[in-house]
Every structure is written in C-alpha cells, then in structure tokens.
N, C-alpha and C positions, 0 to 999 in steps of 0.2 A: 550671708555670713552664718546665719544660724543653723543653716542648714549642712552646711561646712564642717562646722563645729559637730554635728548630731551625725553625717557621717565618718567624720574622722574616728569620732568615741568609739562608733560603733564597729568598725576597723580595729580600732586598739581590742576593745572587750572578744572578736576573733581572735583575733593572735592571739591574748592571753590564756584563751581557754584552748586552743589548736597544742600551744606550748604548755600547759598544763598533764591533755590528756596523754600527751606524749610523753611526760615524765612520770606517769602513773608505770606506763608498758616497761620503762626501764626498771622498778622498782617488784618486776614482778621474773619468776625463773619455774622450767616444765622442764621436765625428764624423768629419768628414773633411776630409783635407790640404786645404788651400789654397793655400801656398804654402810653402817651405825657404829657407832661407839660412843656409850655411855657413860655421862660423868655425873655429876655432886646434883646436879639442880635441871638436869635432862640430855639431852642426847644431841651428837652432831654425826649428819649423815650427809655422806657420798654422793652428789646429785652427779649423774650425765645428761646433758642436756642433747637436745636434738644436731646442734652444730659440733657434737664433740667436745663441748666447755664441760670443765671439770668445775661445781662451786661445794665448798663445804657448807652446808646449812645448820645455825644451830637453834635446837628449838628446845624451850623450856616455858614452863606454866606461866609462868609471868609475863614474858613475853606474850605469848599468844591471849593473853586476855585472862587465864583463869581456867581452871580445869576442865569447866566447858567446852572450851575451843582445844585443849590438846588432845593430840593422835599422837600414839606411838606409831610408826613411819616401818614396813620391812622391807627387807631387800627384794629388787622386782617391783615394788609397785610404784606405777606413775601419779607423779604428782605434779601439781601449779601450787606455788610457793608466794607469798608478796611479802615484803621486810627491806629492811635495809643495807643496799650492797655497797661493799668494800671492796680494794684490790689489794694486795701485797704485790712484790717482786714477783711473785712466783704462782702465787695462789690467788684464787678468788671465793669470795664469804658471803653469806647473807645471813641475818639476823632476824629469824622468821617472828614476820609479827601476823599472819595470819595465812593457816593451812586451808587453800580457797578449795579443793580436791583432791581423794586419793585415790585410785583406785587399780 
C-alpha cells in the first residue's frame, strides 16, 4: 500500500511538472519586427511569427522589470518574447514581461 501511495505521488508530481513546462512554451512568441509605434510609457510592435501569426507586443519599463531589462525592439530584428498572451476577435497581444533575445 505504501508503495502504492509513493508511486501514485510520484505520477501526480510528473504530470504536474510535464503540464507546467508546457505552459511555460505557450507564454512564450519568436519572429520578427515589423513594425513599432510609440506611445506615453513605451512601444508596441508588430511581431510575425514563424507560422504567419500576427501578435501585437507591448513593451514598457515597468513591465519588463526596470530599465535594465528594456530594449527598444527595430524593425527586422528577430526576437523571443515571454509575457502574457491575450486574444481578441481579430487580433492577438502579448504583454512583454521579459525580452529573452534580440537579434
């Protein structure tokens, strides 16, 4: 029985972590600028990603942790994005909360 119980846990604590890392990769988007526009408190740009997904990315200081961690982002360069994504009707957003690469 105990032994039962030590692999069942051990079963659950997989899954948990399998459905974990797997919702790490959804929170994460790669392509490249297409275009920027600039507002009050930082900039939201144009991402195309590999599959032809259009996301608007918005990134500001605060967000990303502090002026440390912000890049201004130009068109043409490739980047990996992670933040928090949203859908509308029509569009899709992310709210960068950390610029992992640009280049």
């Amino acid at each position: 029985m105990k032994n039962l119980k030590k692999i069942s846990f051990l079963l659950l604590l997989m899954a948990f972590a399998i459905s974990c890392a797997s919702m790490k990769d959804k929170n994460t988007i790669s392509g490249k600028v297409q275009s920027i526009e600039f507002g009050k408190d930082g900039y939201t740009a144009k991402i195309n990603t590999a599959k032809n997904e259009v996301y608007f990315a918005t990134i500001s200081i605060v967000n990303v942790g502090g002026p440390e961690n912000y890049k201004k982002l130009k068109e043409g360069d490739e980047i990996l994005l992670k933040g928090e994504i949203w859908k509308t009707d029509t569009e899709k957003h992310i709210k960068v909360k950390e610029i992992v690469s640009v280049k």
